[in-house]
LOTIFI-229420 format. One line per 5 residues: number of its first residue (from 1); their letters; for each residue z, x, y of C-alpha. Coordinates in steps of 0.1 Angstrom, whole numbers, always signed. Each point is the difference from the previous one (the first is absolute). Layout:
N
NUM = A = Z/X/Y; ...;
! end
This chain:
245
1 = XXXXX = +1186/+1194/+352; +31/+5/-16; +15/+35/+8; +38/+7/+1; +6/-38/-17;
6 = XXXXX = +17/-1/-32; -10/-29/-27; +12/-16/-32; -28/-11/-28; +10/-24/-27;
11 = XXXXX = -17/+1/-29; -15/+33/+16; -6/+15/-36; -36/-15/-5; -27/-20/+14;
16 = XXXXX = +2/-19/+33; +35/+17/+5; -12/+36/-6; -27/-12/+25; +18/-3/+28;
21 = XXXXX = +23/+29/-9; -29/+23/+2; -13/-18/+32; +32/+0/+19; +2/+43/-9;
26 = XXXXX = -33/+1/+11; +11/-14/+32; +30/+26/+7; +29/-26/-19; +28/+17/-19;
31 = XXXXX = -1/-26/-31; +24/-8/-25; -15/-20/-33; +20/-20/-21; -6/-8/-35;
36 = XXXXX = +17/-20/-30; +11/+33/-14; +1/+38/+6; -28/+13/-27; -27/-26/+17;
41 = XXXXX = +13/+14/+34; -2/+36/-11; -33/-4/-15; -13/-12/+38; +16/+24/+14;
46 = XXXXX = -16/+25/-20; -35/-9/+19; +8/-1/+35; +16/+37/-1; -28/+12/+25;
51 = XXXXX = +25/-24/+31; +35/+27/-11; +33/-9/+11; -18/-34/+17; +4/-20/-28;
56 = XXXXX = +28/-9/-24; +9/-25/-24; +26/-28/-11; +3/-22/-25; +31/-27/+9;
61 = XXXXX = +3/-34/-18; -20/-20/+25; +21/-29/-6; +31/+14/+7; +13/+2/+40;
66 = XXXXX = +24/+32/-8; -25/+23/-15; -29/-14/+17; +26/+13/+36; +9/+30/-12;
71 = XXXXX = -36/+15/-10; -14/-14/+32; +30/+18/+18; -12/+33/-23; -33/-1/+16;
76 = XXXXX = +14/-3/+37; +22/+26/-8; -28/+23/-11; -26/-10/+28; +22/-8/+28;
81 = XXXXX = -11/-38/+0; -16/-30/-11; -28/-15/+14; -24/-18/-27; +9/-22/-33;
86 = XXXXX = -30/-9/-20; +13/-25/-26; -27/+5/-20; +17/-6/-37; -11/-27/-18;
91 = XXXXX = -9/-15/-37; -21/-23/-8; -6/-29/-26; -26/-20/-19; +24/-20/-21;
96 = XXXXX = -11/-37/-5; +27/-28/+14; +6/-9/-31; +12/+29/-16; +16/+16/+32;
101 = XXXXX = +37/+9/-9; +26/+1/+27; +5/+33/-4; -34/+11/+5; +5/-21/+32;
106 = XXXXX = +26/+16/+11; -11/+36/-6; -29/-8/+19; +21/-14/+32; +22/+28/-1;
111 = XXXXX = -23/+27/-1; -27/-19/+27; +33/-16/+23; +26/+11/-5; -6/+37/+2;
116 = XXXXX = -20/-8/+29; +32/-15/+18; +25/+25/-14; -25/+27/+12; -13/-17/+37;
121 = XXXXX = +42/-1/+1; +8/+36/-5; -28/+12/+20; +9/-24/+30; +32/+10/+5;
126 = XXXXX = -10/+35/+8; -28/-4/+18; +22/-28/+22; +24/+30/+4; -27/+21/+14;
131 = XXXXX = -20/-19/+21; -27/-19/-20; -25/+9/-26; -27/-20/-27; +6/-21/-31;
136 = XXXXX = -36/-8/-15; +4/-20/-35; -30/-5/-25; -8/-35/-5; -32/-14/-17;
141 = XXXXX = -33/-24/+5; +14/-20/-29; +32/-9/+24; -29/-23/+19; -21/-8/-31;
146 = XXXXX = +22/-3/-30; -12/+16/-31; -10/-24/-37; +34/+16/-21; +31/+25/+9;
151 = XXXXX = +15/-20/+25; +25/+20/+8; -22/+24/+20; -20/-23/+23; +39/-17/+11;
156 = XXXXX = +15/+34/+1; -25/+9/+26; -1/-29/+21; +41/+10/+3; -10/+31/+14;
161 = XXXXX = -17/-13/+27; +24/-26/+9; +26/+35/+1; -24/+18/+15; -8/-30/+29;
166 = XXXXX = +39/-8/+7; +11/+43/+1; -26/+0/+25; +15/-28/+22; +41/+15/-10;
171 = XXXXX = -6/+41/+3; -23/-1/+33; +28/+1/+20; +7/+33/-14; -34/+13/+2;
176 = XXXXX = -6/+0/-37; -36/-16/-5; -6/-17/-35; -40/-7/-14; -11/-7/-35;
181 = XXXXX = -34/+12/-15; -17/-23/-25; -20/+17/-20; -30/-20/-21; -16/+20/-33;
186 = XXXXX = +9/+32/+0; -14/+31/-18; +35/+6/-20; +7/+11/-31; -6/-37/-11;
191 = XXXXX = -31/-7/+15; -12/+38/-9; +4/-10/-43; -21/-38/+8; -28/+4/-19;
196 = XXXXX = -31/+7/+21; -15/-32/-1; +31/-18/+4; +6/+23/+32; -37/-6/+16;
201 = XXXXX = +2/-35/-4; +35/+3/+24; -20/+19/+22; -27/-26/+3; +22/-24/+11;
206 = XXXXX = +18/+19/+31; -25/-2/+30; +1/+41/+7; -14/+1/-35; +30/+24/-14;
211 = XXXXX = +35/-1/-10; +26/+19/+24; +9/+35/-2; +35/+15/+1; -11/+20/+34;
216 = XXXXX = -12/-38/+12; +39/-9/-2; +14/+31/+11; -23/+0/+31; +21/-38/+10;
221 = XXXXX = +28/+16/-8; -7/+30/+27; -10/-22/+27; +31/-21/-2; +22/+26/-7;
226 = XXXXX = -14/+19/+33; +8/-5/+35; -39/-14/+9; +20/-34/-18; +28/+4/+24;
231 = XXXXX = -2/-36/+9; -6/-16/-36; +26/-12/-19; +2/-31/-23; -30/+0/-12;
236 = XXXXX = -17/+1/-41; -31/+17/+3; -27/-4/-25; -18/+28/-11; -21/-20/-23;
241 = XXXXX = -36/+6/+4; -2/-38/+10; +4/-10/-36; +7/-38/-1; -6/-7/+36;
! end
């Protein structure tokens, strides 16, 4: 579904991220995963070895436009273009209102909006340059629903899809579509160290009757990367399991 396309993964190293790394080589991509820092992006390297020379890594500041351009540039360079960003990145929070600091705040905005912007920017301005291509961003269900503590989180998603909605409207004039997948629970390293009971009374609650897999994300990720979503653009797609519906 993907041959000859080239793709950036943010927060590619693990989880959701390696996910859709995996998927989009499975489907004939050239990807490039970025991580916080070389070791983690070594170490995932080190298990997709069987792809060769169609996967590299990078590990730019997220946050900042100059190294965030010239690693995206790197990865044209290498593979001739740019045709997929998956700002997958993200942190998340549980802190209580009350004993939120501002910098926690901030750390969270930066890494869930403001990488996503600085990113969506770099990415854009290639892909405006030749011809089009996809920006898909990682949003949440909690951007609808809210979650009891770590505020941070639930706000910092609903921003993404307020970026995601108003890219859609500014870049599809240069045939660069823009979606956002919202994923519900998800079989993470998170939810993977819940203990059991903990995690089966989760599952009890989601109508399918089990949490989301990694491969459940990826496979939304696939589809809207692909050209069978050649005419979907600005919208958040919830890959939920119809928890909270």
């Amino acid at each position: 579904m993907l041959k000859g396309k080239t793709a950036i993964v943010t927060g590619g190293t693990r989880g959701i991220g390696l996910a859709i790394a995996r998927k989009y080589l499975d489907n004939g991509a050239n990807v490039a995963i970025a991580g916080s820092r070389q070791e983690t992006v070594e170490k995932a390297l080190a298990g997709l070895t069987e792809y060769g020379e169609r996967v590299t890594g990078i590990w730019p500041d997220l946050c900042d436009p100059a190294a965030v351009a010239e690693a995206f540039e790197q990865v044209r360079a290498r593979f001739g273009r740019l045709d997929i960003l998956a700002n997958n990145a993200g942190i998340s929070s549980r802190t209580s209102l009350y004993d939120y600091t501002l910098d926690e705040f901030r750390k969270i905005m930066d890494v869930n909006v403001t990488a996503v912007f600085v990113c969506s920017q770099a990415a854009a301005r290639i892909m405006k340059a030749q011809g089009g291509g996809v920006i898909i961003n990682t949003s949440s269900m909690v951007a609808e629903y809210g979650q009891p503590s770590g505020c941070g989180y639930p706000i910092s998603k609903f921003a993404v899809n307020g970026l995601t909605r108003s890219l859609a409207r500014e870049l599809a004039k240069d045939h660069i579509r823009v979606n956002a997948v919202a994923p519900g629970v998800t079989r993470t390293d998170m939810v993977s160290a819940l203990p059991p009971e903990l995690a089966a009374r989760i599952a009890a609650g989601i109508p399918l009757g089990r949490v989301g897999e990694p491969e459940d994300i990826a496979n939304a990720y696939l589809f809207l990367a692909s050209d069978q979503a050649d005419y979907v653009t600005g919208v958040t797609l919830r890959v939920d399991g119809a928890a909270m519906t």
